[in-house]
VEXBA-159582 format. One record per residue (C-alpha): x, y, z; residue number from 1. Coordinates in steps of 0.02 Angstrom, whole numbers, m for minus. Layout:
> X,Y,Z,NUM .
...
END
This chain:
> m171,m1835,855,1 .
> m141,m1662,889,2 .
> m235,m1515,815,3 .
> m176,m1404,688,4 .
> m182,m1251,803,5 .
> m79,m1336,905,6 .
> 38,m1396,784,7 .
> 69,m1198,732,8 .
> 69,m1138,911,9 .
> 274,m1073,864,10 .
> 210,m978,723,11 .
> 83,m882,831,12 .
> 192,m865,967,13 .
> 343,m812,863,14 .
> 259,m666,772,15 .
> 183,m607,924,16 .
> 366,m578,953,17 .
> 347,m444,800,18 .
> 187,m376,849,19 .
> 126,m408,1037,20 .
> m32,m373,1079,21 .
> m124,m411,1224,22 .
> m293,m419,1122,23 .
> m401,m337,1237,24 .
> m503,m202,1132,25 .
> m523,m7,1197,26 .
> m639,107,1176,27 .
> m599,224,1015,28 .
> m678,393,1048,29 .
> m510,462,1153,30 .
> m405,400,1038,31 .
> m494,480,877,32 .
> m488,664,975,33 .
> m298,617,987,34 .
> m295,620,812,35 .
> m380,761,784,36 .
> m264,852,920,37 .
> m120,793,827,38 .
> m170,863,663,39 .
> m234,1053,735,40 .
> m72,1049,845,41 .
> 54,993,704,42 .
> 223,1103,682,43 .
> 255,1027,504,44 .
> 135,898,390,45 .
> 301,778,414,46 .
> 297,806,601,47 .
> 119,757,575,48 .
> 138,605,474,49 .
> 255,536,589,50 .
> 177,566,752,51 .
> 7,477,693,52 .
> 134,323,637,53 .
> 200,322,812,54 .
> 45,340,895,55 .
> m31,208,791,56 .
> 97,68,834,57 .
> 77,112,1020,58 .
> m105,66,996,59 .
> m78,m74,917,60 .
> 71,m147,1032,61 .
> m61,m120,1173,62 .
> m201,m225,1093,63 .
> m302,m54,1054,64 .
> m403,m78,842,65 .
> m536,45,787,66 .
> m678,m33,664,67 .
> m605,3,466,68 .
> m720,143,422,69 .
> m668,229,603,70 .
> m484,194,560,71 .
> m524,251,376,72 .
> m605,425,441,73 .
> m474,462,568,74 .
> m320,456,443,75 .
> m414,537,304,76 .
> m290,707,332,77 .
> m143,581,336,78 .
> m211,498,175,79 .
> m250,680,93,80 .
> m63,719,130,81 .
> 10,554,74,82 .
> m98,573,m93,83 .
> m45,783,m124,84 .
> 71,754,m243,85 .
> 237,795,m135,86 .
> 379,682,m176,87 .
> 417,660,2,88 .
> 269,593,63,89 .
> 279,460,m55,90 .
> 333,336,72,91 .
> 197,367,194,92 .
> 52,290,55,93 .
> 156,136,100,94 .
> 129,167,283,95 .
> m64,204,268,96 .
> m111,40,204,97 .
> m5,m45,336,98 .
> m105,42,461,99 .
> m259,m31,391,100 .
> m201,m204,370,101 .
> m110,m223,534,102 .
> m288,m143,603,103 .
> m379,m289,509,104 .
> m266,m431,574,105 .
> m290,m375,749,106 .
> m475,m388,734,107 .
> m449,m551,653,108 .
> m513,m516,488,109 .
> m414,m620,389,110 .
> m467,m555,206,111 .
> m466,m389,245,112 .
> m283,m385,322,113 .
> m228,m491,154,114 .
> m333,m343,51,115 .
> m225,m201,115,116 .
> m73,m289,150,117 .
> m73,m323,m49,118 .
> m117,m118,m51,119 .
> 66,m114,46,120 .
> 161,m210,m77,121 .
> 75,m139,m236,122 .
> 123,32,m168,123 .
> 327,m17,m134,124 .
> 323,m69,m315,125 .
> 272,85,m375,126 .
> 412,175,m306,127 .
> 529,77,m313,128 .
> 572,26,m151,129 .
> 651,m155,m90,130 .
> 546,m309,m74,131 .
> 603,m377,112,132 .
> 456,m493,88,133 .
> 387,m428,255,134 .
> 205,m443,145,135 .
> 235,m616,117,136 .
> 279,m655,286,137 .
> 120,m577,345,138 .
> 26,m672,236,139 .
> 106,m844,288,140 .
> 88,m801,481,141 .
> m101,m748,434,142 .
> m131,m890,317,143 .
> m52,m1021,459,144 .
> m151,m958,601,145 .
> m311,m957,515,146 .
> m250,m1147,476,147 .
> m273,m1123,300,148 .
> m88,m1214,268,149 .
> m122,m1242,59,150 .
> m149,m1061,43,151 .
> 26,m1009,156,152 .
> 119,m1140,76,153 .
> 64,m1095,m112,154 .
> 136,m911,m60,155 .
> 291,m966,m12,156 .
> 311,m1077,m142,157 .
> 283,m913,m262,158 .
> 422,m844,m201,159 .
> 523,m1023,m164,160 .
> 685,m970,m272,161 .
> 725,m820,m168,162 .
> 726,m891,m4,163 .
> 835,m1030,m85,164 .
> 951,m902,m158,165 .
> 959,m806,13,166 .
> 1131,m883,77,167 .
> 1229,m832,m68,168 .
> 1162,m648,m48,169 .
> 1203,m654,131,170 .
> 1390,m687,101,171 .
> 1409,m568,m43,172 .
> 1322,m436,78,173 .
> 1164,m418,m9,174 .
> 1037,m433,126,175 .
> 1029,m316,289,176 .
> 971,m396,454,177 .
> 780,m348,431,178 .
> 734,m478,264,179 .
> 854,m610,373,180 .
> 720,m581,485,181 .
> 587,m581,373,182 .
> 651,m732,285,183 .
> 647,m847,468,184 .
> 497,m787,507,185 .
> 414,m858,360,186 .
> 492,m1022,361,187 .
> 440,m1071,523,188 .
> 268,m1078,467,189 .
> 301,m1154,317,190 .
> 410,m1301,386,191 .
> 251,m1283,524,192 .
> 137,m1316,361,193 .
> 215,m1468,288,194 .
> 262,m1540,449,195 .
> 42,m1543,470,196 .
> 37,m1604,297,197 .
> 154,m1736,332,198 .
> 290,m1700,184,199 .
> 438,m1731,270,200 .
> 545,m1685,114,201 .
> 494,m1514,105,202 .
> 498,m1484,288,203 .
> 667,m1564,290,204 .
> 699,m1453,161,205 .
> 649,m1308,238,206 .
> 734,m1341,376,207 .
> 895,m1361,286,208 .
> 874,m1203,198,209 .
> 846,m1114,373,210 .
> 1011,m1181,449,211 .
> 1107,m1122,279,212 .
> 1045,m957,306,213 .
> 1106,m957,480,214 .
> 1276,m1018,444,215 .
> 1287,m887,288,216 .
> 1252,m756,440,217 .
> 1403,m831,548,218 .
> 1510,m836,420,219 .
> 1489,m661,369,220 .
> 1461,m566,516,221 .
> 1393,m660,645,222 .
> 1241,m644,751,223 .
> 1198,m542,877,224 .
> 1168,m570,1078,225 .
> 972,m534,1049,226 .
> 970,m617,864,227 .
> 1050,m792,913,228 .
> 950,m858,1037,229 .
> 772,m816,935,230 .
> 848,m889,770,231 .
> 897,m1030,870,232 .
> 722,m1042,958,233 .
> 641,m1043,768,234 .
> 752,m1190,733,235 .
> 739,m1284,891,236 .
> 534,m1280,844,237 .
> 544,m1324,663,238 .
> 637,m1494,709,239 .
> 529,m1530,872,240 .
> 384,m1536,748,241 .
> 479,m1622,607,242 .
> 526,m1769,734,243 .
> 371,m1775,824,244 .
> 269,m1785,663,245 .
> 361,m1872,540,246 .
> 499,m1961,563,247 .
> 429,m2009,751,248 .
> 591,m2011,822,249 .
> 572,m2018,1021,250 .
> 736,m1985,1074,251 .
> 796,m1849,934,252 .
> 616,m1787,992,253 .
> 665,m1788,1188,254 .
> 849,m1724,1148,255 .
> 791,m1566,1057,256 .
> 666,m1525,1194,257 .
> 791,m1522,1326,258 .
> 915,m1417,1192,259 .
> 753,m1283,1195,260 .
> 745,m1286,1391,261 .
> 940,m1265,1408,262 .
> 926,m1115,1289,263 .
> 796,m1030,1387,264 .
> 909,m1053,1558,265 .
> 1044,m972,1450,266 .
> 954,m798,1414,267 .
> 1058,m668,1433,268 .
> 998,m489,1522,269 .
> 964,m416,1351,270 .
> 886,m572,1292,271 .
> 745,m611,1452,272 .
> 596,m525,1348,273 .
> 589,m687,1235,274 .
> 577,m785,1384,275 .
> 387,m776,1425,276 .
> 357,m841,1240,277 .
> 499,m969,1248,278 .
> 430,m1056,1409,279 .
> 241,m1053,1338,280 .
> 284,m1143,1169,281 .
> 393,m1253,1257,282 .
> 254,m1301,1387,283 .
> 139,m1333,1237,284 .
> 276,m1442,1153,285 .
> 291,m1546,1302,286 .
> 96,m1555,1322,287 .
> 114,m1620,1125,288 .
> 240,m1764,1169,289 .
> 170,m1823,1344,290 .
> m16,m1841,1280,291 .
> 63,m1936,1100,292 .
> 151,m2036,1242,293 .
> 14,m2088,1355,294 .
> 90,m1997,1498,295 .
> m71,m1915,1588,296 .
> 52,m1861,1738,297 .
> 185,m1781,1668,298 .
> 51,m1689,1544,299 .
> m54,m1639,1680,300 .
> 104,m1544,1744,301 .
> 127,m1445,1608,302 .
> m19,m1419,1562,303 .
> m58,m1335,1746,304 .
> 116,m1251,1711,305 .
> 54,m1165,1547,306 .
> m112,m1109,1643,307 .
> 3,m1016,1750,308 .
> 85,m950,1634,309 .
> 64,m767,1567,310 .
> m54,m774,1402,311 .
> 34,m749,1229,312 .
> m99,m795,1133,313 .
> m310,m708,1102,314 .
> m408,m779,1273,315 .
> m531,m869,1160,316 .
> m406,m968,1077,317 .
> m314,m1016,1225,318 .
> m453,m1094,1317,319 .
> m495,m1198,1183,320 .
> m311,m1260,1167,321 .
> m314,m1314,1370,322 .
> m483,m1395,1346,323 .
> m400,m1472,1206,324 .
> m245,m1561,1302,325 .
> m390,m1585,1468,326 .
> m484,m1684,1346,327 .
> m340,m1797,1287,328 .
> m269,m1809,1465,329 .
> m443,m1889,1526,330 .
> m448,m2009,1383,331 .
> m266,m2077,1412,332 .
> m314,m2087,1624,333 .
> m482,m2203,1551,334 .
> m371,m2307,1459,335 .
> m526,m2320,1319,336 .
> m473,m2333,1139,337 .
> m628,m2290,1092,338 .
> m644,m2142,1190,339 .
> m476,m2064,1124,340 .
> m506,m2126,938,341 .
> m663,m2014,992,342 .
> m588,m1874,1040,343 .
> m478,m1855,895,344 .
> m586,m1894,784,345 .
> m684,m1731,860,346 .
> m546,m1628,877,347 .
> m500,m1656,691,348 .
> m692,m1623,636,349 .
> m693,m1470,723,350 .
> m513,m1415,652,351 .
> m570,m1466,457,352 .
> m731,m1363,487,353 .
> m651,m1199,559,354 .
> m525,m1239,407,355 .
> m688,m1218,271,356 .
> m754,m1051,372,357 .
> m616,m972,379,358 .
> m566,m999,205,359 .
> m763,m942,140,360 .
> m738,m786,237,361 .
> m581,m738,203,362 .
> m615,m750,11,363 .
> m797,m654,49,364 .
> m720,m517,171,365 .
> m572,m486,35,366 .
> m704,m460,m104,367 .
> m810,m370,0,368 .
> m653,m231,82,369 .
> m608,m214,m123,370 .
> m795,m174,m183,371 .
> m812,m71,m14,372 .
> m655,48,m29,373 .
> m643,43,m224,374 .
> m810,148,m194,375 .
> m768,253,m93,376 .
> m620,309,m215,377 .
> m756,288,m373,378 .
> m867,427,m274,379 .
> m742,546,m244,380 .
> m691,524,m439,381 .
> m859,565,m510,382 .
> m877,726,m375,383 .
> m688,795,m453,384 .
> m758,751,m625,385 .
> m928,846,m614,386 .
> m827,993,m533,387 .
> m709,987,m669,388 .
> m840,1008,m817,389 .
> m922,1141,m728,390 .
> m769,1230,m725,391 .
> m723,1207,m919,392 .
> m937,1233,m965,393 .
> m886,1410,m848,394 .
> m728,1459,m924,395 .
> m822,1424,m1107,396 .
> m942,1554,m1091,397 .
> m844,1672,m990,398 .
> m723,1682,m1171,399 .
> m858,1663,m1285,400 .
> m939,1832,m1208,401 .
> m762,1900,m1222,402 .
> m741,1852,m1401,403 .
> m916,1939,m1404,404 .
> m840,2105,m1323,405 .
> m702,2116,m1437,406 .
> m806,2091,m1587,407 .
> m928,2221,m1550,408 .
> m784,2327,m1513,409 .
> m700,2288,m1679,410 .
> m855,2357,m1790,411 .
> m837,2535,m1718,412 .
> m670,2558,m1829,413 .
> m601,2465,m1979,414 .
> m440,2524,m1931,415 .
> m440,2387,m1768,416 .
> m499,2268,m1846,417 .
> m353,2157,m1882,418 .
> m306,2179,m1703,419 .
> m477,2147,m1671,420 .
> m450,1969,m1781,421 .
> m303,1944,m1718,422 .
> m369,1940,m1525,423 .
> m521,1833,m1579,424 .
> m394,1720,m1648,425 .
> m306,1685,m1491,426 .
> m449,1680,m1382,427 .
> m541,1545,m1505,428 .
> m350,1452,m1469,429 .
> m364,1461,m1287,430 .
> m536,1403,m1305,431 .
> m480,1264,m1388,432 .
> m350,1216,m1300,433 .
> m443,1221,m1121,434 .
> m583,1112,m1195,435 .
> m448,991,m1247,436 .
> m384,998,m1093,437 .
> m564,966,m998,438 .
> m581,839,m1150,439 .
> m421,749,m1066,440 .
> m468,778,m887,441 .
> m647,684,m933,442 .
> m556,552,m1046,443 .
> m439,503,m880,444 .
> m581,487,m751,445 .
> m694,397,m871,446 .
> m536,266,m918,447 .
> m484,265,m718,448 .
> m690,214,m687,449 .
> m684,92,m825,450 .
> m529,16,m748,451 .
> m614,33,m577,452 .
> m777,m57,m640,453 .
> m680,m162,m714,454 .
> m555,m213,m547,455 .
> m717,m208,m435,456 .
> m879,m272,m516,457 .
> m796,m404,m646,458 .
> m656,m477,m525,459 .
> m773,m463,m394,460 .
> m911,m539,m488,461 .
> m755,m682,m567,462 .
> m713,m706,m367,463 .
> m857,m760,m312,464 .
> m898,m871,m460,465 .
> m703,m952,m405,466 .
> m785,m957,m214,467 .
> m939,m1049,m269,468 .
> m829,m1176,m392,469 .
> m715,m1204,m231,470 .
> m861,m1263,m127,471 .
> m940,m1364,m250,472 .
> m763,m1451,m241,473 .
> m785,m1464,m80,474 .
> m946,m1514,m75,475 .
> m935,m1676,m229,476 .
> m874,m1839,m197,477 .
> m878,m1880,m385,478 .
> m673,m1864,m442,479 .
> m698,m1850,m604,480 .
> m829,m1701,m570,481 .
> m686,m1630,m442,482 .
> m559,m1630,m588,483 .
> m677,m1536,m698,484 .
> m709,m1401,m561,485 .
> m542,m1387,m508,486 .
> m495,m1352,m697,487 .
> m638,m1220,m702,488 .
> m568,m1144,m527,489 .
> m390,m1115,m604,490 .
> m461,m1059,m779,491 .
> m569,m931,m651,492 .
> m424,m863,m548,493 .
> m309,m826,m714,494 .
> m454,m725,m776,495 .
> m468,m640,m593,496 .
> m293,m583,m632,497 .
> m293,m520,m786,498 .
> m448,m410,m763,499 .
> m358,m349,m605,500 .
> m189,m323,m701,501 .
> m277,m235,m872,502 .
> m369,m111,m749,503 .
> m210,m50,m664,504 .
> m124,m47,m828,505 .
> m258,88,m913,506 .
> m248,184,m739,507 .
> m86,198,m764,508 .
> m97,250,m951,509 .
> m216,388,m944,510 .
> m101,476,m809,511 .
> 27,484,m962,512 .
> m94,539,m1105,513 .
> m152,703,m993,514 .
> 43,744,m969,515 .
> 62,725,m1150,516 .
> m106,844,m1207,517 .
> m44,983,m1093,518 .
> 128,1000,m1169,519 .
> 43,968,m1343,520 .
> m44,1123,m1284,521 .
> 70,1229,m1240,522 .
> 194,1182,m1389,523 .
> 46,1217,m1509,524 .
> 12,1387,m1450,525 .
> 191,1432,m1434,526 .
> 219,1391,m1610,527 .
> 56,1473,m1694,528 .
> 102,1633,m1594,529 .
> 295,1632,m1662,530 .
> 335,1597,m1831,531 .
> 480,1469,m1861,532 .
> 579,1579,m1974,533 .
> 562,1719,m1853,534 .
> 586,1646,m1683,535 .
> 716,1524,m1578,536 .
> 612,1438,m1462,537 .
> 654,1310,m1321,538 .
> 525,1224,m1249,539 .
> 542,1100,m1075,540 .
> 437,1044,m975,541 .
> 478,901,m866,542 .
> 309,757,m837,543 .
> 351,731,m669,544 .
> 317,935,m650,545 .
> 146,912,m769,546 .
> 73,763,m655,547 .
> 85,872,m515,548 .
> m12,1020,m596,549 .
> m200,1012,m538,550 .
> m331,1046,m699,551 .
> m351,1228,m613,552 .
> m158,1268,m620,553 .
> m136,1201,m800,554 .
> m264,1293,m877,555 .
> m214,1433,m801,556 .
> m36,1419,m854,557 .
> m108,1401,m1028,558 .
> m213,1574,m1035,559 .
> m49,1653,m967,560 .
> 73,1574,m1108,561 .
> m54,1630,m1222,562 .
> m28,1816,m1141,563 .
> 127,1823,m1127,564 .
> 169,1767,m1303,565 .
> 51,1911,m1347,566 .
> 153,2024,m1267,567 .
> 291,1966,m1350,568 .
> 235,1973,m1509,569 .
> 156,2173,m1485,570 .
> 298,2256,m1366,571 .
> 463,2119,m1339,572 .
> 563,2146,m1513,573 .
> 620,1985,m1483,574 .
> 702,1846,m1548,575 .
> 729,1687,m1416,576 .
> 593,1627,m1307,577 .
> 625,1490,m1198,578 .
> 477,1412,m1106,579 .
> 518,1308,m925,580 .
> 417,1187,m798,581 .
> 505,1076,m682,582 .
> 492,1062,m496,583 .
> 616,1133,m378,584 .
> 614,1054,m195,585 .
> 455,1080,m132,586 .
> 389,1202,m281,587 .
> 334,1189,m470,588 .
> 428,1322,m578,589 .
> 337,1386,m737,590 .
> 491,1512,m808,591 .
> 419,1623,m988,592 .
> 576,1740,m1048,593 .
> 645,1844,m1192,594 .
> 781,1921,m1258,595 .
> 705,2077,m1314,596 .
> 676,2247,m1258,597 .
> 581,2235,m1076,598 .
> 486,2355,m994,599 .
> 606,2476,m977,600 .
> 543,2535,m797,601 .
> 612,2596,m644,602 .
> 622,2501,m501,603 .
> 482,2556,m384,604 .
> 343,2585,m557,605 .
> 405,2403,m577,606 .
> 348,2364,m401,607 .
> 200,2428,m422,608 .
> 173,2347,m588,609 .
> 186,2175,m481,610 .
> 60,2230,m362,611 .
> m68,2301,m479,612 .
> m246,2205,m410,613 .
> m375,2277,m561,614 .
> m376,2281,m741,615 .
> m345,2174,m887,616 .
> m184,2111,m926,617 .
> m41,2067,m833,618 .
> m153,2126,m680,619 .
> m302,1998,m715,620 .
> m154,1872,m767,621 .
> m76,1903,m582,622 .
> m266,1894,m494,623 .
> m300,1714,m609,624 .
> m132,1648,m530,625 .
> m167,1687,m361,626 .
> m314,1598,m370,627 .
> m256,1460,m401,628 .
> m132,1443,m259,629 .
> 20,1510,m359,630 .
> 138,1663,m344,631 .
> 190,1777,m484,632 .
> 329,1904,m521,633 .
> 405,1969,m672,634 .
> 597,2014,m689,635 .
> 667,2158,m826,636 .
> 845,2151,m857,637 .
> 924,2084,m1012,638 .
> 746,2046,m1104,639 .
> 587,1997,m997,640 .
> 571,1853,m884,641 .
> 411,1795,m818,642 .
> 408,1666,m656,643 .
> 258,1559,m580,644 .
> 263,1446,m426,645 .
> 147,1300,m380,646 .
> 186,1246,m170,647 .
> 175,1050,m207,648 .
> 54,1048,m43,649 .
> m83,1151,m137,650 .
> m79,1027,m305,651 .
> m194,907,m318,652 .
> m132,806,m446,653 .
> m89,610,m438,654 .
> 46,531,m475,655 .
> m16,349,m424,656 .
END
């Protein structure tokens, strides 16, 4: 009886193909002052972002990890970039999480690298790109290699009805080269999987499905010098194992082995970097039928073949696969059935306990990376909120001792004092409209907290109570009792999936509700400054623009609508006012104009205007913007027009 890690020795072998590594940790202090270097030394933040990506999968293809918080320190500038706000680094959120999972994997933790790879695919959704099931494949290979088959199969079978409708996208042209890829790459450990499990119908069947998807490519297009012999390879090892395992068939067995080894003599130049991993699975294949065979000899020669051979596999793991094969070649030279009933009975014990540990840490290091980096972004929330009400507690007083000013002002003459009324009036509206607009600010970090205490302490807390249910399973040996818990285990996970759902759903929502209070806001002051019956007024302002205001930049735009509609009102003889905010390439355009009178100056006192640094006004209106990160400028031809910029870079607003 072979072991499972045996059995699966294609899948490892065949992703390795995807990622090679020769697993041989460095040591990271060089390689974070690379970082670092990259980041000073950066001609663009794109240039940036893509170096560090590059860098990264060098690392990585030569077996060099960092620990997670390392990795997690290092890319924080790539993660504040990815996070600014700018439409174009959208994609690279996607990338950051990769980096993290593909980290984890390498350092073999298993529930960690399934953590973040989830982070990948929950990120693709959200804009909108293509599932190529690349996630899913990662899982599976993870899942496989870990020998956890139940939990790679119950994936696959998730997404079942879109492998099976991959031939007919194939020949309408539906499906690029890259999710053909994908698509093998997960069905070999699949067919691996219930091969192990001994279901021949579904490894028959995914076998089947495999070959269709092959001879949709053929018929379409055809494959390519370096594509054929690999798909071929994946095939060749899906039916050595369905053979050898189930159906027992020594010559269809034999035949398909000597079909591998006359593919591997038929490499082509472009083709001979497979053949390293072709020759080692094949070796172990052998190794598999010559010890299920008795034959100590011809095992013993490939076994000393594969020790030869250059490693493909972690060091660890490949000494315990030749003591493995050592073991079952001495028991077939003593000739004891007892001894070899031994021996596999071991082999199997030790193969069904490494199955349980790996399983209980997966499920504990998963819980543990989401409590961990959940955290981190929970701490960083309540530091922007306590800045924020500082800010609005600030910006309260500062207009309440202005509203003071002007009062005091207003009792020196009668004759100001509906001016006086009139000013009070709009400062007590700015007032209210920047505590509504703190009010929203605190409403959206205490829902996203909820939602985060929510996704980390309940579904954490509903996790481990699924963990604990799990083991009693494993633990009973009353059926009835196993039923029960395996009932309660199901009921636990639905619940673990809800929570988890419900919390991303009120994230999600409370982005929407502060879009929706700032253009309340502005719409309310426009129209209690300009009368209906006196005024046309059009009013846009796009939500994609709003989300990428920070709280700074919005409550600034707000003081200078309510100035500028002042100014309107006292100077413009207007009529039209049209109010603007959308985003233009890399900026966000804020656009305030008339049709009335202007300023009626000449060109140089209107340079000067612009460049005015003291005084109330337009001048203190010009100093608030700058502030802020934002540019200013006015324009004076055919009525008044009055332009604000936001860089996207500078915003710090979320759109995610």
């Amino acid at each position: 009886m072979m072991t499972s890690r045996q059995s699966n020795m294609l899948v490892l072998a065949i992703l390795l193909l995807v990622t090679p590594c020769s697993y041989s940790q460095q040591p990271v202090h060089t390689h974070s002052r690379n970082f670092q270097l990259l980041y000073a030394n950066r001609k663009s933040d794109v240039q940036f972002l893509d170096s560090a990506n590059t860098l990264l999968k060098s690392l990585y293809s030569k077996g060099i990890f960092f620990p997670k918080d390392t990795l997690i320190q290092i890319l924080k500038p790539y993660k504040e970039l990815a996070w600014s706000g700018n439409a174009t680094f959208l994609p690279y959120r996607t990338y950051y999480f990769d980096h993290l999972a593909n980290n984890a994997k390498m350092r073999n933790k298993l529930g960690e690298a399934i953590y973040f790879f989830e982070k990948v695919e929950q990120e693709r959704k959200l804009s909108g790109n293509a599932d190529g099931k690349d996630v899913l494949m990662q899982k599976c290979y993870l899942y496989t290699q870990n020998m956890l088959l139940d939990k790679a199969v119950q994936e696959y079978e998730k997404e079942r009805h879109y492998f099976e409708g991959l031939p007919d996208k194939i020949r309408n042209g539906k499906v690029d080269r890259q999710q053909i890829s994908n698509a093998l790459y997960t069905l070999s450990p699949i067919a691996s999987a219930y091969s192990y499990a001994k279901d021949s119908a579904k490894c028959a069947s995914v076998i089947h499905l495999s070959q269709s998807i092959l001879s949709a490519i053929n018929a379409k297009s055809g494959l390519s010098a370096h594509d054929l012999p690999l798909f071929k390879f994946i095939l060749l090892g899906m039916k050595f194992y369905h053979y050898r395992n189930l159906s027992n068939e020594t010559k269809e067995t034999h035949n398909n082995l000597e079909k591998t080894g006359n593919l591997i003599k038929s490499l082509g130049p472009e083709s001979q970097h497979l053949k390293p991993f072709f020759e080692f699975n094949l070796a172990t294949w052998y190794l598999d039928y010559f010890t299920e065979h008795k034959n100590a000899d011809s095992a013993s020669y490939y076994l000393n073949q594969l020790i030869k051979m250059p490693p493909v596999m972690p060091e660890e793991d490949f000494n315990i696969m030749v003591d493995s094969y050592r073991l079952k070649i001495w028991s077939i030279r003593k000739g004891d059935s007892k001894t070899t009933a031994l021996i596999d009975h071991l082999l199997q014990s030790k193969d069904t306990l490494a199955k349980r540990k790996n399983e209980e840490l997966s499920d504990l290091l998963y819980a543990f990376t989401d409590a961990e980096f959940n955290r981190d972004e929970l701490e960083k929330s309540r530091i922007d909120k306590q800045r924020r009400t500082i800010w609005a507690l600030a910006a309260v007083f500062a207009t309440t001792l202005t509203g003071i000013l002007f009062y005091s002002i207003s009792q020196r003459s009668k004759r100001k004092l509906k001016q006086t009324l009139s000013t009070l009036n709009s400062t007590t509206n700015l007032t209210i409209a920047a505590m509504k607009e703190s009010h929203q600010q605190s409403l959206k970090a205490e829902r996203e907290q909820f939602a985060q205490d929510l996704h980390d302490g309940f579904s954490a807390s509903v996790a481990a109570a699924s963990h604990q249910v799990q083991a009693l399973i494993a633990e009973t040996d009353d059926p009835a009792l196993a039923n029960k818990l395996e009932t309660l285990g199901i009921r636990l996970q639905n619940i673990y999936q809800h929570s988890r759902a419900k919390s991303h759903s009120w994230y999600r929502d409370s982005l929407v509700r502060q879009q929706a209070s700032f253009t309340e806001t502005i719409r309310f002051i426009t129209d209690s400054a300009l009368p209906d019956s006196q005024y046309n007024k059009d009013i846009q302002l796009e939500p994609e623009a709003v989300s990428l205001l920070n709280f700074e930049q919005r409550i600034v735009l707000i003081r200078t609508t309510q100035e500028a509609l002042t100014n309107v009102l006292k100077h413009a003889r207007a009529s039209e006012v049209t109010i603007f905010l959308f985003r233009a390439d890399d900026h966000i355009i804020f656009q305030l104009s008339d049709n009335g009178v202007g300023l009626s100056l000449s060109e140089d006192k209107l340079r000067r205007f612009q460049h005015k640094t003291s005084g109330l006004g337009w001048a203190s209106m010009k100093s608030g913007i700058e502030e802020v990160g934002g540019t200013f400028s006015i324009a004076s031809e055919d009525g008044f027009t009055l332009t604000i910029g936001f860089p996207v870079r500078n915003t710090e607003g979320k759109t995610a």
